[in-house]
Every structure is written in C-alpha cells, then in structure tokens.
C-alpha positions as CSV (number, residue, x, y, z in Angstrom):
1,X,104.2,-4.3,25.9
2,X,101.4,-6.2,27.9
3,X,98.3,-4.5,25.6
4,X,100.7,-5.8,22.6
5,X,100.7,-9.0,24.2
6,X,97.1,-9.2,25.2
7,X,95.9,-8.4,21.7
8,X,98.1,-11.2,20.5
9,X,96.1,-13.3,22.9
10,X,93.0,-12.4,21.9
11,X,93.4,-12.3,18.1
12,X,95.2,-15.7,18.8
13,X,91.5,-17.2,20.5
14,X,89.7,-15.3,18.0
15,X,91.1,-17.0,15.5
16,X,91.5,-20.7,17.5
17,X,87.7,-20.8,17.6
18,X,86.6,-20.7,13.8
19,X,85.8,-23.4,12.1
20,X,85.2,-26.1,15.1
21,X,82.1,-25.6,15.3
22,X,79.8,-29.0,13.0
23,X,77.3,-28.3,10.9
24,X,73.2,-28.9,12.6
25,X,71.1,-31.2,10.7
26,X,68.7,-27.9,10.8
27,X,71.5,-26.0,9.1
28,X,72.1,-28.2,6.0
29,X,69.4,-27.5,3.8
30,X,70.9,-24.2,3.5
31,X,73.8,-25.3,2.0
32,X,72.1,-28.3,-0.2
33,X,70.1,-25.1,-1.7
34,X,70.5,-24.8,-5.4
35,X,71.7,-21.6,-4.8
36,X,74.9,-23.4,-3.7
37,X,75.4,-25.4,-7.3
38,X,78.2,-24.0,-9.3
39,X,76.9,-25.5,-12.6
40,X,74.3,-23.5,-13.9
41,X,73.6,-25.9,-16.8
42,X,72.7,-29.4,-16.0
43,X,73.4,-30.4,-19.5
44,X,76.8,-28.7,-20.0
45,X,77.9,-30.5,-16.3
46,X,76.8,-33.4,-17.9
47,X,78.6,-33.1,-20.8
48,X,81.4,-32.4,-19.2
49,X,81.2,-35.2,-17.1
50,X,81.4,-38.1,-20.3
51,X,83.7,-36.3,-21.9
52,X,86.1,-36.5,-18.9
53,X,85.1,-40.2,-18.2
54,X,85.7,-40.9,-22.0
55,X,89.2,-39.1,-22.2
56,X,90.5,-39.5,-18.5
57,X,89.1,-43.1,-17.6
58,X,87.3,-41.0,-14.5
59,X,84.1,-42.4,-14.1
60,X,81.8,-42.0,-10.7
61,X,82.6,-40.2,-7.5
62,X,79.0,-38.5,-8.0
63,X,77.5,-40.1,-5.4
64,X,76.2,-42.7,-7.4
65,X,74.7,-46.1,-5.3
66,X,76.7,-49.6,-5.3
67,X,79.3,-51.1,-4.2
68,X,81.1,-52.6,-6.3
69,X,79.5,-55.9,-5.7
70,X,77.0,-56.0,-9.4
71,X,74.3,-56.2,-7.0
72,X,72.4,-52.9,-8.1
C-alpha cells in the first residue's frame, strides 16, 4: 500500500513540474523557425486570409502595427 502510494506521489510531482518552466530568449529562435509554419504556401495562407476577411468581416489579428489611432 505505501509503494502504491509513493508512486502516486511521484507520478503526481512528475507531472506538477511540466510546463512551468518560460521560454529563454536563447530558446525562441527555435520555435520562430520556418520549420514551425503550418502554411506551406504563402500565397494559399494569403488567400485564405481575404477570403475570410471578405466573407466573415475578420480582418487583422496578424500582428499587423497600429493602434487604432490612423496614425500609421
């Protein structure tokens, strides 16, 4: 019953310890890699993109600059 409960334990801390751990400055290039894209085809993505904007309303969220302001 202990080594039952001790397992618990540790799978329990195993488990409580992923994920808290930030992302290093060093460590993000990795992950801005193109590797990381999902959209193989710029154009397609782009595509895609008006013809959402044009049948949704959904424009921006892209990261696009400005702030609303008509200053850029």
């Amino acid at each position: 019953m202990r080594a039952i409960l001790v397992a618990i334990g540790l799978a329990a801390s195993a488990l409580a310890g992923c994920g808290k751990q930030a992302v290093r400055a060093a460590e993000k290039e990795f992950l801005a890699d193109q590797v990381m894209v999902f959209d193989d085809d710029p154009h397609e993505s782009s595509s895609d993109d008006h013809i959402r904007t044009n049948r949704e309303g959904a424009a921006g969220g892209h990261g696009a600059g400005g702030g609303g302001c008509g200053c850029n």
